[in-house]
KEKE-3310 file (N, C-alpha, C; in steps of 0.2 Angstrom, whole numbers, plus 5000, padded with zeros to 4 digits):
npx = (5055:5069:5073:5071:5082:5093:5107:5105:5101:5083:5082:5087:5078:5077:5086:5102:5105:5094:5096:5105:5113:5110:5122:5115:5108:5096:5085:5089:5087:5075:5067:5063:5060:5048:5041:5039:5032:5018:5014:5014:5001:4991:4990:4980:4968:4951:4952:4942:4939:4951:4952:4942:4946:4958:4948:4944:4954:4959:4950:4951:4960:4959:4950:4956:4967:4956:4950:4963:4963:4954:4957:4970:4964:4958:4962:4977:4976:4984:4997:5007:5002:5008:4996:4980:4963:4951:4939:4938:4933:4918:4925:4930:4920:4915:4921:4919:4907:4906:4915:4915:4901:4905:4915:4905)
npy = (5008:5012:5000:4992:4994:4991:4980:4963:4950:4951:4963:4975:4979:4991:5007:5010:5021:5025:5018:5024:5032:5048:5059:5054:5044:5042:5040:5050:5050:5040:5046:5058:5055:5048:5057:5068:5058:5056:5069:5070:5064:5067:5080:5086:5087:5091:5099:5092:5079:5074:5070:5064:5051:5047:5045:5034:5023:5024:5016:5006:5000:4998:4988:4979:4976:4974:4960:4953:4952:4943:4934:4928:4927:4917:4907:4903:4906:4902:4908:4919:4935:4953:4961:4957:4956:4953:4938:4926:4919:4926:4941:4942:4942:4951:4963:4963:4966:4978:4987:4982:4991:5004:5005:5002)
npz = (4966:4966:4968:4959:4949:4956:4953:4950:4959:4958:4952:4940:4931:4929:4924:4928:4936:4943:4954:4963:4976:4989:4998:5008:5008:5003:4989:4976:4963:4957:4966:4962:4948:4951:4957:4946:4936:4944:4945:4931:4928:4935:4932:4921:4927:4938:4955:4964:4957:4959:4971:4974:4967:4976:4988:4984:4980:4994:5000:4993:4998:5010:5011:5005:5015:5026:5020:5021:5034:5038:5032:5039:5052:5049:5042:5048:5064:5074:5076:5086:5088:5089:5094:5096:5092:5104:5107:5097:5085:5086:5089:5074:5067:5071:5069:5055:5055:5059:5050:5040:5032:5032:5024:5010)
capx = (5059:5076:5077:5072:5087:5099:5110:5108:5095:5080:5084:5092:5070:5078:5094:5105:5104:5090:5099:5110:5108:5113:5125:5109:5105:5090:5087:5085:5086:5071:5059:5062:5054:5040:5036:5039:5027:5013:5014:5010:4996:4986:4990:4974:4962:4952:4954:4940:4940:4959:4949:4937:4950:4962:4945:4942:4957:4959:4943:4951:4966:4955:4946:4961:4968:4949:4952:4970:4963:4949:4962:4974:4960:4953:4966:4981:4975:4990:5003:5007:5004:5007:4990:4974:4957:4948:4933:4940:4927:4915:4927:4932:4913:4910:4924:4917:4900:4908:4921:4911:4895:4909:4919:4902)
capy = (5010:5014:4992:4989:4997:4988:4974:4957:4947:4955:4971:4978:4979:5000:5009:5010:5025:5023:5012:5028:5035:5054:5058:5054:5036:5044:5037:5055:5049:5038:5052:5062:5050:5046:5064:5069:5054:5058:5077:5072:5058:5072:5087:5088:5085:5095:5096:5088:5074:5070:5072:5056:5045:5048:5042:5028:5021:5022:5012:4999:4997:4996:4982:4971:4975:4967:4952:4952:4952:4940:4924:4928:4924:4910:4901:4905:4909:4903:4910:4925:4944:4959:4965:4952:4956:4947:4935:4921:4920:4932:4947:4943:4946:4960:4968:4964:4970:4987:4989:4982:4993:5008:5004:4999)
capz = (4959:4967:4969:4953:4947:4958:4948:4951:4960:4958:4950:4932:4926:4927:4922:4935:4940:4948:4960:4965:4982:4990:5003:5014:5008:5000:4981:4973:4955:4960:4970:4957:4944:4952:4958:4938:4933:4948:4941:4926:4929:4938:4928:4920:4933:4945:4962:4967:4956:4964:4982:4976:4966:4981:4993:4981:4982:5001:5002:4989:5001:5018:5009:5005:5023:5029:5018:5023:5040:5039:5029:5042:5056:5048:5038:5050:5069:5078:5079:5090:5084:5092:5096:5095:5094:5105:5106:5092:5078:5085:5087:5068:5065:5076:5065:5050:5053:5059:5045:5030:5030:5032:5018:5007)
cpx = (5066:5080:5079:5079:5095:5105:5108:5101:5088:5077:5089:5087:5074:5083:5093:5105:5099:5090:5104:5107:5114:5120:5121:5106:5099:5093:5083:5083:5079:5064:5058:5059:5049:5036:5032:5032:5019:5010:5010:5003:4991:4986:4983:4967:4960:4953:4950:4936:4947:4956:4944:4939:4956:4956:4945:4946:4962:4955:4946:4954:4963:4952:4949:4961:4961:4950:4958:4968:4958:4953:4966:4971:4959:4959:4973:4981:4978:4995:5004:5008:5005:5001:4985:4968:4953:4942:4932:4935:4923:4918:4928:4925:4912:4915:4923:4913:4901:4912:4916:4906:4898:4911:4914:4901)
cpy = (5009:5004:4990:4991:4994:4982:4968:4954:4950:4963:4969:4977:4986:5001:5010:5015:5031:5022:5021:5033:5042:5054:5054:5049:5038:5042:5043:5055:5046:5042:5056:5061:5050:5053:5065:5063:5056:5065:5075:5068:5065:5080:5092:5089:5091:5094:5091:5081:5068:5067:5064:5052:5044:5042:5035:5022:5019:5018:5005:4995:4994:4991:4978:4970:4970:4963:4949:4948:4945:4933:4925:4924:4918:4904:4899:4907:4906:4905:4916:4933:4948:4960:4958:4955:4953:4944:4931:4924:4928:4938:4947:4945:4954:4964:4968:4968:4978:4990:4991:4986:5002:5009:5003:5005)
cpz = (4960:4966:4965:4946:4948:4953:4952:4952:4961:4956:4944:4929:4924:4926:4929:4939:4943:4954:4964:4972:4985:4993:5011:5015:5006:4991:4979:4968:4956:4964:4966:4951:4943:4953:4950:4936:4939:4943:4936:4923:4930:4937:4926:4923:4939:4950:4966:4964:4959:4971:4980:4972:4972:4988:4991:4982:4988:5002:4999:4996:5007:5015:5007:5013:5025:5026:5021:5031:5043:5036:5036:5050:5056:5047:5044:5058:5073:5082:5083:5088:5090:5094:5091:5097:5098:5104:5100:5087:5078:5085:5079:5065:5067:5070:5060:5050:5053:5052:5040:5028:5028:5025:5012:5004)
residu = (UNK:UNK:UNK:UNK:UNK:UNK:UNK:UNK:UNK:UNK:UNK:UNK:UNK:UNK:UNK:UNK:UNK:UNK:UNK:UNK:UNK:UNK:UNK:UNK:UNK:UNK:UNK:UNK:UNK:UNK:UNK:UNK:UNK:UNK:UNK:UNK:UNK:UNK:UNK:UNK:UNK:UNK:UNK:UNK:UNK:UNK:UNK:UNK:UNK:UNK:UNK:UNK:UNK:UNK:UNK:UNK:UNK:UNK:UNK:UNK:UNK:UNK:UNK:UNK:UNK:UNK:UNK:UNK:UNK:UNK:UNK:UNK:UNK:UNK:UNK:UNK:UNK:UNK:UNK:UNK:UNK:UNK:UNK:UNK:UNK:UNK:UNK:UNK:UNK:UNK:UNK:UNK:UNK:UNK:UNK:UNK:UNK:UNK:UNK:UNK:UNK:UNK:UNK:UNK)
# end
């Protein structure tokens, strides 16, 4: 929120002061927003409906990340990452079969 606030390339979608930051380099105008907008998103709601839109939306996320994870293998396997699963194709299997029965 705090970027889109910035002026210039990329930024001035929000008032500027947005863009504004503390003594601390924290964007308080900005956390104070989103808080305020969160707050009143989930105002009405019980708690344990928050508890399985909250799950749900974990689940959505772990399900790109595995797509993420399965182009990146396929289309792009390469270049050098930090940390590699081994076992070329079949580990990218094996981790499907574990993950996706998980997240289904």
């Amino acid at each position: 929120v705090q970027s889109m606030g910035v002026r210039g390339p990329g930024g001035g979608f929000l008032p500027s002061c947005l863009a504004s930051h503390s003594s601390t380099n924290s964007p308080v105008a900005a956390l104070l927003l989103v808080s305020l907008c969160q707050c009143g998103l989930v105002a009405g709601f019980k708690f344990e409906y928050l508890v399985q839109l909250s799950t749900l939306t974990h689940v959505v996320a772990l399900w790109f990340a595995l797509a993420a994870f399965v182009q990146l293998r396929t289309q792009d396997p390469g270049p050098e990452r930090l940390w590699v699963i081994p076992g070329g194709h079949r580990g990218l299997l094996a981790v499907v079969a574990l993950k996706g029965p998980v997240l289904a």
